[in-house]
N, C-alpha and C positions, 0 to 999 in steps of 0.2 A: 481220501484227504489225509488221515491218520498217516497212510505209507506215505505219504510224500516229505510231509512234514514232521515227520517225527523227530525229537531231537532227545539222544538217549545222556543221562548225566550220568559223568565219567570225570577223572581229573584230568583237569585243564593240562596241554602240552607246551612246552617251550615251543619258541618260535622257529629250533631247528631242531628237528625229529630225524634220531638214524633208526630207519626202519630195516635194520637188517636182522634178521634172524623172529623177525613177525608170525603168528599165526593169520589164518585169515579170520579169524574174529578178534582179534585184534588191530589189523588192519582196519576192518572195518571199524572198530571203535575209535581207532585213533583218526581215521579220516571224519568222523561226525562229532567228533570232539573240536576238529581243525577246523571245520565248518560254524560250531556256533559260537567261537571265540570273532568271527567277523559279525559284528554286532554291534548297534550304535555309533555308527560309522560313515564318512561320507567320503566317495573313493570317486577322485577329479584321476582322467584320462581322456587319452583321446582317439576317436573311433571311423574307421577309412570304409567308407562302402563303394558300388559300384554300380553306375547305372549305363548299361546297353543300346544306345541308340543305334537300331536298323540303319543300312543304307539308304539313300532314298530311291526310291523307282522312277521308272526312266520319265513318267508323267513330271512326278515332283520335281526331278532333277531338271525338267525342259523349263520349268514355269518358275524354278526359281535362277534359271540361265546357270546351271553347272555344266559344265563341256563336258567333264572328265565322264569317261562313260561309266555307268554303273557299277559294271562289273568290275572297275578297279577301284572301288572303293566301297572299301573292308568298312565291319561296321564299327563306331567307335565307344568305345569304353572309356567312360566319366567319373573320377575317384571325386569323391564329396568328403570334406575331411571336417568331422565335428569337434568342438571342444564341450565334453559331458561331465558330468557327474551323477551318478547313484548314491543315493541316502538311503541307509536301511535304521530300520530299529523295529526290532522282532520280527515280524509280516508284513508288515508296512514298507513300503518300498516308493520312493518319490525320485525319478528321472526330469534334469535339468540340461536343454544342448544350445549350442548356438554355433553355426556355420564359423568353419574355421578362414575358407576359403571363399573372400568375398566377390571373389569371382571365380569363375569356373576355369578348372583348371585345364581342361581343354579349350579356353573359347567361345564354346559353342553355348548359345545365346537359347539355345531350342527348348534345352532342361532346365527348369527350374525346382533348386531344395527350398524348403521353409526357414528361412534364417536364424529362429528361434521354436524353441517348442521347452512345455511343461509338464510332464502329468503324473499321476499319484492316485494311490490308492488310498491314501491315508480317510479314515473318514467312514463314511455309512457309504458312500457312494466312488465311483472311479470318475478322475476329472481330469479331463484335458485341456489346454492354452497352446492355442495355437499364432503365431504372429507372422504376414508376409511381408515386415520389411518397409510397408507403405502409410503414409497419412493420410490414406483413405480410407473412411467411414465405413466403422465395423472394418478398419483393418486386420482385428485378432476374433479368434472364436474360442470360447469357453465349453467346450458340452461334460454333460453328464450321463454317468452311462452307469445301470447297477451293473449289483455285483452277482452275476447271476450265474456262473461256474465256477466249482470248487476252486481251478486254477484261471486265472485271468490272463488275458494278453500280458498283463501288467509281470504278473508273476513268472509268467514267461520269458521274459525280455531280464529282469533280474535272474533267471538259470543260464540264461545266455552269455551271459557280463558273468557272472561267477565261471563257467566253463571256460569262457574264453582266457580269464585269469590263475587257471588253473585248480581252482576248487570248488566246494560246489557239488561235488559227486556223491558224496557221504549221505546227506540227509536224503538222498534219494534210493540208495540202494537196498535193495529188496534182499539179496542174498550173493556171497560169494562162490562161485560154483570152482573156481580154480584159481591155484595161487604160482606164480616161478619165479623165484629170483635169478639175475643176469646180472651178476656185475654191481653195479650201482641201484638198478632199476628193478621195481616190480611189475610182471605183467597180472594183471587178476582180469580174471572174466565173471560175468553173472546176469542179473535177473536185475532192474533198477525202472522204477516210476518215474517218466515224465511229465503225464497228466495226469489223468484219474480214471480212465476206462481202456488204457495202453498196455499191451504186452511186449515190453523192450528187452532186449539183451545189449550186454556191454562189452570193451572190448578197451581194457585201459593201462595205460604204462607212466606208473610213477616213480618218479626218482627217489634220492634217499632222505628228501624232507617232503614227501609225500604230496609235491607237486603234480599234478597232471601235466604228462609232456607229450602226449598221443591219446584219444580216444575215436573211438567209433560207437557209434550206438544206434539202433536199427528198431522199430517201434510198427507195431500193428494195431490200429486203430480199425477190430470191426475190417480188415482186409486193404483199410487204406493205411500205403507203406510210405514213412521218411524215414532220413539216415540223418546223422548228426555227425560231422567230422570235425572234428579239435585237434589244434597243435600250438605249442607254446614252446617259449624260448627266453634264456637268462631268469631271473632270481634280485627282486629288489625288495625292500621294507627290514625293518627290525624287528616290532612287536609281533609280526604278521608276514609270512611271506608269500609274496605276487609273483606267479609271471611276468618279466620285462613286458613281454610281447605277447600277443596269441591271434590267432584266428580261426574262427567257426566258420560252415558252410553247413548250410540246413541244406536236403535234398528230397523230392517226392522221389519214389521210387515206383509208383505206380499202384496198380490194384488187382490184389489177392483174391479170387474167387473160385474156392473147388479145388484149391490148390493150383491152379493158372495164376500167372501174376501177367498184367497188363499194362501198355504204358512204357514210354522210354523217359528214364531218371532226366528229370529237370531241378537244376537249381534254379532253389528260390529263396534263398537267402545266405550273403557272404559278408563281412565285413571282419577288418583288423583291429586289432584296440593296445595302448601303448602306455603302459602306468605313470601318470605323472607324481600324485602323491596321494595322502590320506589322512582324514580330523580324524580323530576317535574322541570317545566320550563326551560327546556332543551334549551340553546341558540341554534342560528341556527349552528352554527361553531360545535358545541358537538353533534345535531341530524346528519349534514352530515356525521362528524368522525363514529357517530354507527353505521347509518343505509348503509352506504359504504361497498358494495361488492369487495373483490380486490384479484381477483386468481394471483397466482404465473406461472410461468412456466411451472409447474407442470401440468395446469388446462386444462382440454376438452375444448371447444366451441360448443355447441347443440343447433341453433335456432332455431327456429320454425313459427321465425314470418317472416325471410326476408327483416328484416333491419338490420342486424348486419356482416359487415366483419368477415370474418373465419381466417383471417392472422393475422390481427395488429390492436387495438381499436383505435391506433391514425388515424383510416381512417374513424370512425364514426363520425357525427356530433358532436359536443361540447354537445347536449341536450340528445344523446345519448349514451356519456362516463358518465352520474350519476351513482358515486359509483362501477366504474366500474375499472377495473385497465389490466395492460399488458393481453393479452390473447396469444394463440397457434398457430402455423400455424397448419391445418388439414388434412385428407387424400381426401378432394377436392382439396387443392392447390396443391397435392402434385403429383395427376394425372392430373390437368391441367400443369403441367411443362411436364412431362413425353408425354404426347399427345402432345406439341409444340417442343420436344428434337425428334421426331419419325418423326414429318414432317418435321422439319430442315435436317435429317439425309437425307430421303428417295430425299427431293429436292437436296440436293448436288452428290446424286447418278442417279439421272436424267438427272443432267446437265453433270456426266461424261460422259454419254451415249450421249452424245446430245443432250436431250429432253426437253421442255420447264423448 
């Protein structure tokens, strides 16, 4: 945990750094200095993914009366365009999306995104909000999930949004094993933490305000292999400078055993992200208001962890209504009544009998 998150104090850099003529310990310090100046911050963009819909086989294709034969038709690929936000302050990390594209931008009626979603770390617990769009009952789900690895989905998903905007690599890196300067750019190689029981090596090229403009990173997990590919494009912000553009692709690579690697590279995660802008200094009053989960009526209750009431929030502690608002009663209270209505019933037919 220590390697991942470490954050070494150093003085703060200007928001544009000529890294020419750098060591690599100093590279390194200037990237984890560049890293924790992004702090109390809510950074609105917006994020392109892609979903693969199969052709249909020649069954499906009959029964839903398509002529075209199978075989000429390719399978289609579905860009889902989100409008998000990411709020940090310190560790605490709170993702806000909602479908950019209220219809599918192919058409095709088959896939369906969630329109809206919510979730956060903030708090003793990790919370979800989930909404499909409809005004039907228990349209949105709330769940609760601890927090039961060093690094969480959650914290995940903020390394991903900072690499894809090109930084983000500092408070992770473990050591610098090579350093070259080219021109404008630096290429450094090394040794850098993803999780917390991974052995990754990197492969990164920063320009001359210490942007991330190319990375690879390769990770052994215990002999299960992914890669990490990043690439970024243009240069926006003043106090802070973002990639225009960027896009990740996470990939399995297979599994390592005895030195065999097994397994042909599957992607399993791509998307684009496009900076639109950024609050900084976010008072405390304005981070509560955002990073605030607050289901309706409407909303499920799913926990997971066993500290949360299924009837009524006003029955949790004060430290555990953060950001939390009215919830549901559920179908355990609703068979705990129904089991206490069936012994009430069956006692008063005992005692007409006589019986205790």
């Amino acid at each position: 945990m220590a390697g991942i998150w470490l954050v070494i104090a150093v003085s703060l850099l200007g928001s544009s750094v000529d890294a020419g003529g750098l060591t690599a310990e100093e590279v390194l310090r200037s990237l984890k200095s560049r890293d924790a100046q992004f702090d109390n911050a809510r950074l609105h963009y917006t994020s392109t993914s892609q979903v693969t819909r199969d052709a249909p086989s020649s069954f499906n294709a009959m029964k839903s009366g398509e002529l075209t034969p199978v075989a000429e038709q390719p399978q289609a690929v579905i860009d889902f365009t989100y409008n998000e936000s990411m709020i940090v302050r310190g560790k605490e990390v709170t993702f806000e999306r909602t479908l950019a594209n209220s219809t599918h931008q192919s058409g095709d009626p088959s896939i369906q995104m969630l329109p809206a979603q919510k979730w956060s770390n903030r708090g003793e617990d990790l919370k979800e909000l989930t909404d499909d769009g409809t005004d039907a009952r228990y349209s949105k789900i709330l769940e609760f999930r601890p927090k039961a690895d060093p690094v969480s989905l959650f914290d995940e998903q903020r390394m991903e949004i900072e690499f894809a905007f090109g930084f983000g690599f500092g408070t992770r890196i473990k050591t610098i094993e090579s350093l070259r300067k080219d021109g404008d750019q630096y290429e450094v190689t090394g040794t850098i933490q993803i999780w917390w029981a991974d052995i990754s090596t990197f492969h990164l090229l920063l320009d001359k305000n210490l942007i991330a403009r190319h990375a690879e990173i390769d990770c052994d997990v215990s002999g299960n292999l992914t890669r990490f590919e990043i690439s970024t494009e243009g240069t926006v912000g003043e106090r802070f400078l973002f990639a225009e553009t960027g896009r990740l692709t996470r990939k399995w690579m297979g599994l390592r055993k005895e030195g065999v690697t097994r397994g042909e590279p599957k992607v399993k995660k791509q998307f684009a992200v496009a900076y639109k802008n950024v609050d900084w200094d976010l008072s405390d009053a304005t981070y509560s208001s955002i990073t605030a989960i607050t289901p309706d009526d409407n909303t499920q209750v799913i926990d997971h962890t066993g500290n949360h009431s299924k009837s009524h929030v006003d029955r949790l502690p004060e430290e555990r209504r953060l950001g939390i608002g009215t919830t549901v009663v559920v179908a355990n209270s609703v068979a705990l009544i129904a089991i206490l209505a069936a012994w009430v019933i069956m006692r008063r037919l005992r005692q007409r009998k006589g019986g205790p």
